[in-house]
C-alpha positions as CSV (number, residue, x, y, z in Angstrom):
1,X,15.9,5.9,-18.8
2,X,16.9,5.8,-14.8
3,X,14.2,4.9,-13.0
4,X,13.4,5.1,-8.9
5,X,11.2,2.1,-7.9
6,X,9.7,0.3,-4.8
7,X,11.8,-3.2,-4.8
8,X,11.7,-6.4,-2.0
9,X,14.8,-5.8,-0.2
10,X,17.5,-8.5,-0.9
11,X,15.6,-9.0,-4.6
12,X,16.1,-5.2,-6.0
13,X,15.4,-6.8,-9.8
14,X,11.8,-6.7,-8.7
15,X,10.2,-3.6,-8.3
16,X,6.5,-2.2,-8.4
17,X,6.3,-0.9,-12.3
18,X,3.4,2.1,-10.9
19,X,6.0,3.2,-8.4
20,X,8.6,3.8,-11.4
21,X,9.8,7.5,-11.0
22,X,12.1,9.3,-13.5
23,X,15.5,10.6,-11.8
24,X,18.2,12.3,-13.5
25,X,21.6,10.3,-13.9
26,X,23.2,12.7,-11.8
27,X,21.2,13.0,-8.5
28,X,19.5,9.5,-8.8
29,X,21.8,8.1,-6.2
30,X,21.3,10.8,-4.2
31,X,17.4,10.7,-4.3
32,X,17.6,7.0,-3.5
33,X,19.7,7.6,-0.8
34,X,17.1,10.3,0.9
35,X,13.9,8.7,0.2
36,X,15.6,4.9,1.8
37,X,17.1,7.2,4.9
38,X,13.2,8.8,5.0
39,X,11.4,5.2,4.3
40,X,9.2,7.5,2.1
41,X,5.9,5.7,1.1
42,X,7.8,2.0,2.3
43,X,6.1,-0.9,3.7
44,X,8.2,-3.3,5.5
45,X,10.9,-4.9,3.6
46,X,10.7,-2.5,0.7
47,X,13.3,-0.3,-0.6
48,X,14.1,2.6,-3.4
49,X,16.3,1.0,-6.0
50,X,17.7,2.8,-8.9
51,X,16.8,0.6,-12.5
52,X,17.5,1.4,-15.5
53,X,15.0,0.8,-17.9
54,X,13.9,0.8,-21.9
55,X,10.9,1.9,-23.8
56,X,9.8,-1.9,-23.3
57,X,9.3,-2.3,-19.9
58,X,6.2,-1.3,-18.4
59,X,8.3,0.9,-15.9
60,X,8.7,3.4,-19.1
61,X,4.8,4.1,-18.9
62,X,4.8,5.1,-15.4
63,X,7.8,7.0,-15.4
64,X,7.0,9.6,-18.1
65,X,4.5,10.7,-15.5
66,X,6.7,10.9,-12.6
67,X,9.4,12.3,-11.4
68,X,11.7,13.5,-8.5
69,X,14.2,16.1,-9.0
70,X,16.1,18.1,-6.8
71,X,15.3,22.1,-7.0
72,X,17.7,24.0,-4.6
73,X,18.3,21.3,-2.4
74,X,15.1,19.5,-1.7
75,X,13.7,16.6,-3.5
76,X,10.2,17.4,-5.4
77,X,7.7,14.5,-6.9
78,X,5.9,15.7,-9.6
79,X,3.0,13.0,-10.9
């Protein structure tokens, strides 16, 4: 599963595992891209990072319950 989560910014393999949202492997980069350019819900030095991630990882958990998705153009959370 792709995965959108809050990482350190210069060590993207650590992320926050309750910030894990599930993207699409289409518009993930885009939805990165857009919440990075918007800092949405950032501290300093943080960062969006796409992961990819396996039923194993407690990322999984946290991503079954949410998302973003683009609907016409705009990005929509859904928790």
């Amino acid at each position: 599963m792709k995965i959108l989560a809050v990482s350190i910014e210069g060590c993207e393999y650590l992320y926050k595992a309750s910030t894990a949202h599930k993207v699409s492997e289409r518009s993930g980069k885009k939805i990165m891209d857009a919440l990075n350019k918007a800092r949405y819900g950032l501290k300093e030095n943080e960062v969006w990072h796409l992961h990819e991630v396996s039923s194993y990882d407690n990322a999984y958990a946290f991503a079954t319950y949410q998302e973003f998705t683009i609907y016409k153009g705009n990005i929509r959370e859904r928790k």
